[in-house]
C-alpha positions in Angstrom: -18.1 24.6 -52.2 -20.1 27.1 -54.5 -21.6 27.2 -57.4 -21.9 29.6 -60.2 -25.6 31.0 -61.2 -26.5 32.2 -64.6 -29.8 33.8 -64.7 -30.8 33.7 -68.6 -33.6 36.0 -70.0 -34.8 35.8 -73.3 -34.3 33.2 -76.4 -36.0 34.2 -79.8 -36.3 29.9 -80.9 -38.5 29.6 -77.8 -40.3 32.8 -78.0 -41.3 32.7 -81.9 -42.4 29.0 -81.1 -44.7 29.5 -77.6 -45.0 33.1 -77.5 -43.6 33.1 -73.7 -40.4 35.2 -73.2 -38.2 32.4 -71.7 -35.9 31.9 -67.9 -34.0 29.6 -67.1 -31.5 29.5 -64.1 -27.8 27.7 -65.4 -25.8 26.3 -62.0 -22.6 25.0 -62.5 -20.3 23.3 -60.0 -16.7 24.6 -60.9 -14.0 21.7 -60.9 -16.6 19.2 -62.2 -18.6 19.1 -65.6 -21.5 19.2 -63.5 -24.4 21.8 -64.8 -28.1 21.9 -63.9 -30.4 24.3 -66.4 -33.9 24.8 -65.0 -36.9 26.7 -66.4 -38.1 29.8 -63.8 -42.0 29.2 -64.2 -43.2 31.0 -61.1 -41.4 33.4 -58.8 -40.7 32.5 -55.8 -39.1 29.1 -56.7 -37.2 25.9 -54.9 -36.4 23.0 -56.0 -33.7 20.4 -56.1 -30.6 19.9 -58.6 -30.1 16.2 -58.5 -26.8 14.2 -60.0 -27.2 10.7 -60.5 -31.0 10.8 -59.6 -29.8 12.1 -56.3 -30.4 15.5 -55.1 -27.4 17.5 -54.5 -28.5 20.3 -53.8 -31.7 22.5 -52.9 -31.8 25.7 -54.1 -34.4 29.2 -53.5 -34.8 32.0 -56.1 -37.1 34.4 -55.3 -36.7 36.5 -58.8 -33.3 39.0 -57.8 -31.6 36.6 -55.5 -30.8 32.7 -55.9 -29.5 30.6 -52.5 -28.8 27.0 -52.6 -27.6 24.6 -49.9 -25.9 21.4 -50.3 -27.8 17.8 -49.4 -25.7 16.3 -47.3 -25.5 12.1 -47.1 -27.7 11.4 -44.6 -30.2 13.9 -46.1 -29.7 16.9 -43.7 -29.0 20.5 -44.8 -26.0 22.6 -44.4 -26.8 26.4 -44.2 -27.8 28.4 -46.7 -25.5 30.2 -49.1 -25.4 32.6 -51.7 -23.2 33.0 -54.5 -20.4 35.6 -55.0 -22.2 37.1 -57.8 -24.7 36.2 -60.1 -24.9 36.5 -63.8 -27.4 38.2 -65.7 -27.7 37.2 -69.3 -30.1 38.7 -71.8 -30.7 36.6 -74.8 -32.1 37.7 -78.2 
């Protein structure tokens, strides 16, 4: 299982309102309409992607690179894994 990372720079609504040039990191988990969007506000960053107000998944991006494990059930880890590819999107 793998997901797909989008790393999104830029966004002219958000800029022109706060003045702060906007990240965000876009997961998506192919075969389901599952999709996560989170805001990068510090680099390095971890967090959690939860469904149903469980987490799913934990992920690390450390500003090039973005890894992500999957929670299992009883709330261990499985290794670490990195995408295929990641996406770099520049927004105006």
């Amino acid at each position: 299982m793998s997901l797909y990372i989008t790393h999104v720079q830029g966004g002219m609504r958000e800029f022109e309102r706060t003045g702060i040039y906007p990240e965000y990191l876009l997961f998506k988990l192919p075969g389901t309409h599952q999709s996560w969007r989170i805001k990068i506000k510090k680099k390095p960053q971890q967090g959690f992607l939860k469904s149903k107000g469980i987490s799913a998944f934990e992920y690390s991006f450390d500003g090039q690179c973005c890894k992500f494990r999957k929670v299992k059930i009883d709330g261990s880890f499985t290794a670490w894994m990195e995408p295929e590819y990641m996406i770099i999107e520049m927004r105006d």
